[in-house]
N, C-alpha and C positions, 0 to 999 in steps of 0.2 A: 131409726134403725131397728128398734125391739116394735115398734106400735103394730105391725103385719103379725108378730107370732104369739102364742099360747100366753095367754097370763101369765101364768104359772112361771114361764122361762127365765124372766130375769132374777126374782128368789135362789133359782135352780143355778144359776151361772154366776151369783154371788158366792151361794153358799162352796160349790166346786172352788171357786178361784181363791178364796179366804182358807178353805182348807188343803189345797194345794201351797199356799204362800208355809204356812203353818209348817206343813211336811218339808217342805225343802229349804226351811230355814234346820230343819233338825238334821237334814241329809246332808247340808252342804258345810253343817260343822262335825257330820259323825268320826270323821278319821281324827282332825285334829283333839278332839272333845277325849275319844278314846287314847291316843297317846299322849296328851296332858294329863287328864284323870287317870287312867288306869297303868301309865305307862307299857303301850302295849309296842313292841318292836315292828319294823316293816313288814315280818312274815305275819307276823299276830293281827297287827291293821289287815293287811289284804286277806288276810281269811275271813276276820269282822267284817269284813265289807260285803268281800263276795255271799256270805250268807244274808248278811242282810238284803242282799237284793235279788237273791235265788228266793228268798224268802214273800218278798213283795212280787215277784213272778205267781209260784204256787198259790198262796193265798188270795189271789185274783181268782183262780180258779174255782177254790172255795166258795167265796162270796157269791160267786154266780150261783153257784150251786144249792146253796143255801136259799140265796132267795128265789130260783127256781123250785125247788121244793118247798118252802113255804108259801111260795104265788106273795109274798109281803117283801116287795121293792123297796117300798116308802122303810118299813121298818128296818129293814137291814141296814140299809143309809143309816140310819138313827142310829143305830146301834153301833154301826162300824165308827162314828165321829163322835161318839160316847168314848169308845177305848181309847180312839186316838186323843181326844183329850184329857182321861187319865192319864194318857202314858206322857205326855208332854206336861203337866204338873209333878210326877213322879219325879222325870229325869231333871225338873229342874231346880229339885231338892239340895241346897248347899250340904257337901257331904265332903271331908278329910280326901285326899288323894293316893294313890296306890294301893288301897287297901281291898283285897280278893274279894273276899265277902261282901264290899260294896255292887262291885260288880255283877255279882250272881244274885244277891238277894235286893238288888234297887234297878243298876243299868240292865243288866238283861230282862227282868221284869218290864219293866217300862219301854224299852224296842220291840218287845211282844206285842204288847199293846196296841202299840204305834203302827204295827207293820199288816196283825190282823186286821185292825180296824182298818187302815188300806187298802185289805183285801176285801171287807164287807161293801168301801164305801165305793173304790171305783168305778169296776165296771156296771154295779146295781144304777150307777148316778147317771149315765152313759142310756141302761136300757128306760128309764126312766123320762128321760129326755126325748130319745124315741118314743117313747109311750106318748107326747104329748100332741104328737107328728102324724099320729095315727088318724085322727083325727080328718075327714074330708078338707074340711073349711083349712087345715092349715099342713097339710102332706104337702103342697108345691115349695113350701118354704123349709122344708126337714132340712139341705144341705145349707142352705143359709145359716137355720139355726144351729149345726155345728159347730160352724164356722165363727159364728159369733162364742159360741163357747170353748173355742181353742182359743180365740181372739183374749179373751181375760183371763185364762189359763196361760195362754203365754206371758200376760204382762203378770202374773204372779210368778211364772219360773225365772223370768229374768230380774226382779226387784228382787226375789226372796234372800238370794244369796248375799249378793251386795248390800240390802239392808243388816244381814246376819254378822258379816263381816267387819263393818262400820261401827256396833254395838258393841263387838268380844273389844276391836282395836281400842275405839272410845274411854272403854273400862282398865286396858294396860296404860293407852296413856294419859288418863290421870293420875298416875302412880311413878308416872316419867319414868316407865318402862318402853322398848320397844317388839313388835311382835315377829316372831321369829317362828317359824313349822317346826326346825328341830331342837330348839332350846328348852322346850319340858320334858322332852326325852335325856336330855343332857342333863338337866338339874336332877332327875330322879337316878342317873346313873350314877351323878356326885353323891349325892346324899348317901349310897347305896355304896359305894368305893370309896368316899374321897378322893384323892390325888394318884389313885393308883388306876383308876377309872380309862378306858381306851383311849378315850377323844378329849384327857385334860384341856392339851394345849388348844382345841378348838372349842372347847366350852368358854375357857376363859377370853379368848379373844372375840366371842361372843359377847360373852358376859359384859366386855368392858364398853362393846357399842352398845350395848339395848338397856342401858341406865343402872348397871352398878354401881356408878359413883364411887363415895365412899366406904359403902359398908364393903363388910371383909363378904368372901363368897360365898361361902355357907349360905350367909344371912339372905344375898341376894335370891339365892334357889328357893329356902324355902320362900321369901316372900313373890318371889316369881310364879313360881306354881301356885300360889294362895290368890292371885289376882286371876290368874289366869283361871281358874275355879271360877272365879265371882263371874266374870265374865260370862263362862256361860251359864250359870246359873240366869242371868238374867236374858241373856237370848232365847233358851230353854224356855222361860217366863212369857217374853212376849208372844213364843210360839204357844202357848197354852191361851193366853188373853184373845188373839185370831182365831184358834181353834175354837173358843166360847162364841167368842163372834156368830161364825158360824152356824155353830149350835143352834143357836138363839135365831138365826134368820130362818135356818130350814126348821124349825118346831111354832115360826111364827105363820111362816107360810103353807105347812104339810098341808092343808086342807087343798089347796091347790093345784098339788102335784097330784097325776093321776091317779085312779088304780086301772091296772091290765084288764078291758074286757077280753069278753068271748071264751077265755081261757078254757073251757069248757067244749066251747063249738071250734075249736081248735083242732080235737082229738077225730075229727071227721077220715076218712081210711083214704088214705090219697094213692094214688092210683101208682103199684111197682112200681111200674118202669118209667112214671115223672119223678120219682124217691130216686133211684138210682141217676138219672140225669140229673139231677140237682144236685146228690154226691159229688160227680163226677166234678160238674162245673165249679162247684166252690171246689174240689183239691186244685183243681186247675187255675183257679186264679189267686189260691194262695200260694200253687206256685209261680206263677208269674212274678207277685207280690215279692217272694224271696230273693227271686234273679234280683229284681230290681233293687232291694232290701241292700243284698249285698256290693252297690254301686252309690246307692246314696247314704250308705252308713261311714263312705270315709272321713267323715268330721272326725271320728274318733277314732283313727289308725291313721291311714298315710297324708291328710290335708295337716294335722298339726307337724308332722316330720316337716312334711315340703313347706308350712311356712318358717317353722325353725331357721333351716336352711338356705332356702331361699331367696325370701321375699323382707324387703326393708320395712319389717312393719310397726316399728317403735312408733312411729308419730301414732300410730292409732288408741285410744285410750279404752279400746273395747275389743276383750280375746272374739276369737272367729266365730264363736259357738254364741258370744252376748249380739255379736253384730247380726247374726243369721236370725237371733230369736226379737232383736227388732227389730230388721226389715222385716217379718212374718206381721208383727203389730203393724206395721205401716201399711203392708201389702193387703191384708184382710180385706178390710175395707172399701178399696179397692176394686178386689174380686166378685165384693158383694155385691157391687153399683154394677158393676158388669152380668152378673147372674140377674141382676134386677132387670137390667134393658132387654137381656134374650127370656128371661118369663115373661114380660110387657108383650112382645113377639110372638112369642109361642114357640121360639127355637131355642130353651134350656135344653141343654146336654143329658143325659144321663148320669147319675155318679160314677158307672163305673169309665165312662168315655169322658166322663170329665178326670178322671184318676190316669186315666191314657194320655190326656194331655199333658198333664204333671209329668209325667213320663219324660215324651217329646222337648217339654220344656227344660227338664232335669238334663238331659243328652246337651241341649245349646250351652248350658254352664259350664259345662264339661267340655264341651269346643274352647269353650274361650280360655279356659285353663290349659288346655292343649295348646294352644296359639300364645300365650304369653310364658310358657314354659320352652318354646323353642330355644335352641339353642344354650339350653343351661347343661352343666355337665352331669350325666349319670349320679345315682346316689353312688352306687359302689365307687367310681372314681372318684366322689367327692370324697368319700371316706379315707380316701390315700394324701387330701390337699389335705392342706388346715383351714378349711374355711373359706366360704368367699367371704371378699371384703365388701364394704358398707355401698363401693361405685359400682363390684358385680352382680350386687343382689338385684331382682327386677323390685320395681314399683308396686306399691299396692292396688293401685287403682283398677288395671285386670281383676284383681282377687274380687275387690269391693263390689265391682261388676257383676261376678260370678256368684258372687254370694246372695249377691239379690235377686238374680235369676232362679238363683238355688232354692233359696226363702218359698219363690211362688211354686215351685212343683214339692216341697216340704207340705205346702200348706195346702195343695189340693192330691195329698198320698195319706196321711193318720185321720185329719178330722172326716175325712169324705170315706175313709173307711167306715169308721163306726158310725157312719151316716147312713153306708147301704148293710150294713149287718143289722140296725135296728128295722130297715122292709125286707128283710131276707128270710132275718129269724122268725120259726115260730113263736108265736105269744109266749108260749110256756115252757120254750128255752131261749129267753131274751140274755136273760145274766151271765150265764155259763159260754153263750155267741159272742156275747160281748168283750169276755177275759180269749175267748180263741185268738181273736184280735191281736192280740198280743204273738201267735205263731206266724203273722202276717213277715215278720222279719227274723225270727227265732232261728230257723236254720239257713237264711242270708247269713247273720251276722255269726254263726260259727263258722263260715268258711273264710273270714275278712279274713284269717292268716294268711291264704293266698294270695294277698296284696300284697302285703308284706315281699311276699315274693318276686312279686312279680315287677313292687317300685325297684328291686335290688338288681336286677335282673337287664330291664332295660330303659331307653331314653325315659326320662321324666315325663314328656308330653305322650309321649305312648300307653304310657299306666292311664292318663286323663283319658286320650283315647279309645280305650278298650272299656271304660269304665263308659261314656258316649254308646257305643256299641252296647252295651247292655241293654243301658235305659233306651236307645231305639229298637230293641231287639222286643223287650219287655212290653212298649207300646202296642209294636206290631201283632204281637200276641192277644194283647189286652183289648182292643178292638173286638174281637168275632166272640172272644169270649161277654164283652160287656152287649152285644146285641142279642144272644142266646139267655143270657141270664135279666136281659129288659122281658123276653118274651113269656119266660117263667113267671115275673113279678106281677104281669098283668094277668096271667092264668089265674096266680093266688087272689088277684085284687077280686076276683070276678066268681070267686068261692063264699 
């Protein structure tokens, strides 16, 4: 699978997926970590959060830029998973709970860290990878070798959590505790009240399922929150140990990652009115990119509602978002054998018509969720029953169907993006093309509230529907614009 590309690439797709497992071991305990540790309220969490990841937005930006202006890729990298490994030894410094000044002078420090060095190392890793593409001998293999580098970025996104979570539980119950989301918010509000506290009566009938035993409650809080510390002290830890990992792979191998040529023979005067055409064509296909953006971003708005409601999905021992990130592991491969038989051919697609078909493909998932959705009643009506019951709900098997479908136009929309922005971009704005990437969905996903709307509004299978209609809509767009913008690419090839 790797023997056809760059040396260099599988170092490059360690080092990524070791430092992605790292980050999303610390992301996918940051709320809980913040309302055990620091006892931070709902409103206080969601504002932590949301910075925190407004934060790893902009600072992608940064990174580009930086290493655009430096013209040093490789360095930035370095530098970026430098911080991020301080800041993952910082944060998992055993330190006392509740206390202000922890917060400001240790955790916010240390999510600094974490979040710039995020920004240094992403998208630089990304134009880098493309750097190795550039290359004659191995440009027909560029979407492949994406491809294989989402392929172990995704089995880092879906391990990292569930290994993170495994660890913190591990550590309470040795202590023959049980783990509970709001019970360190409760024990900091005991400590902080006593029995005068809002939610006594629901602490303590807490308290008494998650291993109080015998001691009096007091006792149980504070040693509640003490374990619960340990805990992530040590997932905090093994995210530091990964991030060295890391480290250690891309400083064993830099010599192998490229540097940018030409960067220089770059600055040649390109002709107006092919400048303004190439404008033109990338706002146009990022906006296509958004239409679409905002049809396949309902994992995270109206698919969790309507499976809530729904669909009988207890037997499944994997949420929609773990099941969709392994069919993509499963699917990859797959795709690659199939891009392999049409290179062998001569009839490889395009990126951007192969991203038309994700499209197309994305639209059939969306049918089939329209069609096992028939006949269900309205959200707003359902709002007025109690519930269907366990014989009204539909089956999973449509979903499962759907989801796998879904997985394939997932997995040829992000990695095949930043597969055609590293031949798009100029040399010597690779980094900063790279973090735009990220606008590809940026103002889709502000308008998902409109879904919202629109699930309340009318039939179930009609929201699927209309969300179909996009992604065919989207294709059909993506089409003339992906043959205008092949004809460009070969213009530059020929510079």
């Amino acid at each position: 699978m790797i023997k056809r590309h760059p040396r260099g690439v599988l170092p490059l797709i360690l080092t990524n997926m070791f430092t992605r497992f790292a980050f999303y071991i610390i992301a996918a305990n940051l709320l809980s970590f913040l309302s055990a540790k620091m006892n931070f309220s709902w409103d206080e969490l969601n504002i932590a959060y949301a910075i925190f990841y407004f934060l790893i937005f902009i600072l992608a930006f940064v990174g580009g830029f930086i290493a655009d202006k430096t013209r040093n890729y490789k360095g930035t990298i370095l530098k970026g998973a430098v911080l991020m490994t301080l800041g993952s030894i910082i944060i998992a410094i055993p330190t006392p709970a509740g206390s202000s000044w922890i917060f400001f002078g240790i955790v916010c420090p240390a999510l600094f860290l974490i979040v710039f060095g995020n920004g240094l190392f992403r998208s630089n890793i990304y134009a880098v990878l493309g750097q190795m593409y550039d290359n004659q001998e191995y440009t027909k293999m560029r979407d492949s070798g994406f491809l294989l580098f989402n392929l172990f970025l995704s089995i880092a996104v879906l391990l990292a959590p569930g290994v993170a979570e495994g660890i913190r539980n591990y550590c309470i119950m040795r202590k023959g505790f049980v783990y509970d989301f709001d019970l360190p918010q409760l024990c900091h509000d005991y400590i902080a009240n006593g029995k005068n506290m809002d939610r006594y009566c629901q602490f303590e009938m807490l308290a008494s399922t998650s291993g109080q035993g015998t001691m009096e409650i007091s006792e149980f809080a504070s040693q509640y929150l003490q374990v619960f510390s340990t805990g992530f002290s040590i997932v905090f830890m093994i995210a530091f140990i990964v991030m060295a990992i890391s480290l250690l792979i891309f400083l064993r191998y830099e010599k192998k990652f490229p540097i940018p040529a030409n960067l220089e023979a770059d600055s040649f005067s390109m002709d107006p009115k092919l400048l303004r055409q190439r404008a033109y064509l990338f706002l146009a296909l990022f906006g296509v990119l958004n239409l679409f953006s905002f049809a396949s971003s309902q994992d995270g708005t109206i698919l969790p509602i309507f499976v809530r409601d729904y669909v009988d999905y207890q037997k499944i021992p994997l949420s929609p978002n773990k099941l969709m990130l392994l069919f993509s592991i499963v699917v990859i491969p797959i795709i690659l054998a199939i891009f392999t038989i049409l290179r062998k051919k001569g009839r490889e697609p395009s990126t951007l018509k192969k991203m038309a078909w994700g499209m197309g493909i994305a639209a059939i998932a969306f049918i089939i969720m329209a069609v096992g959705s028939i006949g269900l009643p309205g959200y707003s009506v359902l709002r007025e029953m109690s519930g269907l019951s366990d014989e009204q709900r539909v089956g999973p098997v449509f979903l499962i169907i759907a989801f796998f479908i879904w997985s394939i136009a997932n997995v040829l929309f992000a990695p095949l993006l930043n597969s055609f922005i590293s031949q798009f971009a100029r040399p010597k704005h690779q980094g900063i093309m790279q973090s735009v990437s990220l606008f590809a969905s940026f103002f889709g996903n502000m308008l998902l509230f409109l879904s919202f709307m629109i699930y309340n509004h009318i039939p179930v299978w009609g929201s699927w529907l209309i969300c179909a209609a996009i992604c065919l809509i989207s294709m059909i767009i993506m089409l003339p614009v992906a043959r205008k913008m092949g004809r460009i690419l070969i213009h530059n090839s020929m510079k």
